[in-house]
N, C-alpha and C positions, 0 to 999 in steps of 0.2 A: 515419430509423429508427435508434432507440438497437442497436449492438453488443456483441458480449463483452467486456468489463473486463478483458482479462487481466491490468495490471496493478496495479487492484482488489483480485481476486484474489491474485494473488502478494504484496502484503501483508498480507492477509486470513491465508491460510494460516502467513506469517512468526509472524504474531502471536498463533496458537493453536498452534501446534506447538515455539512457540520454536527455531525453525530460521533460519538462511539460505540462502536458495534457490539455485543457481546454473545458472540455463540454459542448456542447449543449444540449438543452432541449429535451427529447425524442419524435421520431417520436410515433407518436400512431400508434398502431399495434395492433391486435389479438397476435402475435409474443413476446409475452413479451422478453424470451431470446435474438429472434434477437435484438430487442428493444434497449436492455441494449449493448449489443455486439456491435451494428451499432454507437449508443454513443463514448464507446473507437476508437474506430477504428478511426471514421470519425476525432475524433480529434490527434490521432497517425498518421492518413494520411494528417492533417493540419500542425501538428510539424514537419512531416520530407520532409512535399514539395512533397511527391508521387505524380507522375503524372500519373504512370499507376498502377493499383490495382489488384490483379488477386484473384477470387474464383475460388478454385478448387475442386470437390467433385463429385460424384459418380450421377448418375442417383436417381432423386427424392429425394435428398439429403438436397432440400435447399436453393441450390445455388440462383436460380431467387429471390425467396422473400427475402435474407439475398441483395442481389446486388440491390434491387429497394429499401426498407430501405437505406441501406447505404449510393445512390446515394441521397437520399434527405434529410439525414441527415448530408453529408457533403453541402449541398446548404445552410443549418443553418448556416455554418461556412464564408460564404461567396463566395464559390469556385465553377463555375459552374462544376455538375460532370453526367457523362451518364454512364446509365448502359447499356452492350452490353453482346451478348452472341456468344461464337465461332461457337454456330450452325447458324448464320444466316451467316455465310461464306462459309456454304456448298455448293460444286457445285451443279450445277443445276442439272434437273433431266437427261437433254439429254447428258452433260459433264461424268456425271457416266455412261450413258449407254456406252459412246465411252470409258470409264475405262474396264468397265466391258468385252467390246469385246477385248480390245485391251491387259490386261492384266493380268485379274481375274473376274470370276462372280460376285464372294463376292462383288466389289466394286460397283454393281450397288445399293448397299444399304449404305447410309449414316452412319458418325459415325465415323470410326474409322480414324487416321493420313492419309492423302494422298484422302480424299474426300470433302476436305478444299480449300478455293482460299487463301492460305497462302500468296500467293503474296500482293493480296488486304488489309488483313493482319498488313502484314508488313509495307506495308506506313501508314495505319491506326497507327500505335502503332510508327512509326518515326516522322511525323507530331505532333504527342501530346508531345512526348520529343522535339521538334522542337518550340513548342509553337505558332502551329497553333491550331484556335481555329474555324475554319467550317471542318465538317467532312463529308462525304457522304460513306454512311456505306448500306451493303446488307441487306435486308429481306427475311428471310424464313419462308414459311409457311408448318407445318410441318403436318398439315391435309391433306394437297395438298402431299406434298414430294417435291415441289419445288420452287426454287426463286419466290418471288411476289411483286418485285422491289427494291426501294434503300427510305434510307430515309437521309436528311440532318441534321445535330448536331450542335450547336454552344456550344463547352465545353473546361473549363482547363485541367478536368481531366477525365482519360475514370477508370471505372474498369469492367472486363473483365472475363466472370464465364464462365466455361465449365468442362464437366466431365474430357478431358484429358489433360487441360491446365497443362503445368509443366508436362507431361510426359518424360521419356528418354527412350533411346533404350534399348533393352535387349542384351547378348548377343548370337552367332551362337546357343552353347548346351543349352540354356535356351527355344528356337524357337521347341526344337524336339519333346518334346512330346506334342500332343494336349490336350487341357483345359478342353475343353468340345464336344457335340454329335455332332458340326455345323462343330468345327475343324478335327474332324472324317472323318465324311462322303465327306466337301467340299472343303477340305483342307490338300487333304492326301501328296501332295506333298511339302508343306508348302509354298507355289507360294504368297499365299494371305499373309500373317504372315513376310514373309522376304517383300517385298515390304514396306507395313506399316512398318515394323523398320525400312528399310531404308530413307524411307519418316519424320521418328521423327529425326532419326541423321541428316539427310542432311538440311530438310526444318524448322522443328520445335523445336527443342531444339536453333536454332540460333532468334526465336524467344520471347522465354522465357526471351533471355538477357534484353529485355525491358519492362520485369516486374521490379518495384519498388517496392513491398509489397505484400506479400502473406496471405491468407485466406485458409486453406487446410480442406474441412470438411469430416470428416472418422465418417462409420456408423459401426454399431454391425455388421453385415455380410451380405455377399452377396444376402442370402436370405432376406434380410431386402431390399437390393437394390429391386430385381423382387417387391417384397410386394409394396413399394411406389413409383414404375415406373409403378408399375399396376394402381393406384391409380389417377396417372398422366393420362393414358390413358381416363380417364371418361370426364376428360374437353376436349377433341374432338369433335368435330359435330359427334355424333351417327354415321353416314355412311361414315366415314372415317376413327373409332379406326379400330384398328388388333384385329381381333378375340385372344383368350387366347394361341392359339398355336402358333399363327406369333407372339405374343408378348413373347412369350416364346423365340422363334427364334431370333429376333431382338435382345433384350438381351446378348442374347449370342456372337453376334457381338463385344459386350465392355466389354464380361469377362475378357479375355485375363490381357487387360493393366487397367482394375480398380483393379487386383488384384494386378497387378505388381506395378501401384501408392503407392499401400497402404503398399507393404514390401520395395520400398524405404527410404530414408531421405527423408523429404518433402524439398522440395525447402526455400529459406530463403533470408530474412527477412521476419518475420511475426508470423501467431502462428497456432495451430493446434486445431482444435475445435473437441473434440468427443464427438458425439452424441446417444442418449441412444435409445431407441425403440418406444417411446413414441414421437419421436424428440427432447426431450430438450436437452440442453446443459449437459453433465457430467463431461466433464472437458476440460480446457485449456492449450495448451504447448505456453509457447510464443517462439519464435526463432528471437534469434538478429542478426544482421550483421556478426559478426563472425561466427555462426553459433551454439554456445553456447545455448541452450535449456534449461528451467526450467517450470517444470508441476508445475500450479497452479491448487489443488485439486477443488473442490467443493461439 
């Protein structure tokens, strides 16, 4: 069985980013892929000075254990770096209910664009281009479903993972027909659907600008997603998963724009990591500032 290329890679990336790489010693992991991958990176995020790092990827995709690697494999480098995730920006539980009355039920459940304090956000991801180095960042706790305080950071560099990080809007004919059985029944008038796009053109795409480097990781299919979102469910306190049919539901919340991520461009600079069924790596795109794209097989 053909493995990762990392050094493939490592001159793959030399030669679009015009950099010299210089790696650190591997984090130890169970993760061997991530392992090898958090290597380049951490030191392609050392050569180009990234301040902000963004992993983007689908539910149970990855993201946290590739973004706490990462973060401590760029600390080898010398650079203090945090990892953070867009879900601990979610409004609180009482903020969604006054959503939810005010403008769609849907939004009393987390998730999707416009259930975010993108404000808070935003100075988070300005302050780090700014070269402040204390942060006070939210916590969520997602057994509860709500806020369970803030915690303070002192770092160079944030990188920043979330399922719909680097999202864009759709557009009007792309909203009409429903995805799936939630946007059917709860969403007939498409109230919930047009909000959230307009919440990604207005609030969140002006966000994205302050990504410096991207991480995009795409799975075999959607049913791969449910399969290790489900998976993800077991590390809850017992008495606060979702039974298998509100996890079905919930789900369905981030069909929508994880399918529409994945038929975009992926955002760029950076590279596209796709992943096989088993999780490991199958192959590489790297994506350079131009936007110039080359698959490194594996």
């Amino acid at each position: 069985m053909r493995t990762f290329d990392a050094a493939a890679l490592q001159k793959q990336l030399q030669q679009s980013f015009s950099v010299e790489l210089n790696l650190p010693n591997a984090v130890q992991t169970e993760y061997a892929d991530w392992r090898e991958l958090s290597c380049l990176l951490a030191a392609l995020i050392d050569a180009c000075d990234a301040k902000v790092i963004a992993v983007s990827g689908s539910q149970g995709s990855g993201k946290t254990t590739l973004s706490e690697v990462l973060s401590r494999t760029c600390h080898q480098l010398g650079a203090a770096t945090y990892a953070c995730s867009i879900d601990d920006f979610y409004l609180s539980a009482a903020d969604r209910a006054a959503l939810a009355d005010e403008v769609h039920p849907l939004l009393a459940t987390r998730g999707v664009p416009g259930t975010h304090d993108w404000k808070w956000l935003r100075e988070v991801l300005e302050r780090v281009h700014a070269g402040a180095a204390d942060l006070t960042l939210p916590v969520f706790d997602k057994g509860a479903d709500d806020r369970s305080g803030t915690v303070k950071v002192t770092t160079a560099r944030l990188i920043l993972e979330g399922w719909c990080v680097g999202v864009t809007p759709q557009t009007d004919a792309e909203l009409l027909a429903p995805c799936n059985a939630l946007e059917t029944r709860e969403d007939p008038d498409r109230r919930w659907r047009r909000y959230v796009n307009e919440q990604i053109r207005a609030h969140y795409v002006p966000l994205w600008r302050h990504i410096d480097l991207w991480v995009h990781l795409r799975v075999p299919s959607f049913e791969q997603v449910i399969a290790w979102r489900t998976l993800q469910e077991q590390h809850i306190a017992a008495g606060q998963r979702m039974s298998d049919a509100a996890l079905v539901r919930f789900i369905q919340h981030y069909e929508r724009l994880t399918r529409w991520i994945w038929a975009c461009p992926p955002q760029a600079p950076g590279i596209v990591v796709q992943l096989d069924a088993d999780h490991r790596v199958a192959n590489v795109t790297v994506l350079s500032g131009d936007q110039h794209s080359v698959e490194q097989g594996i």
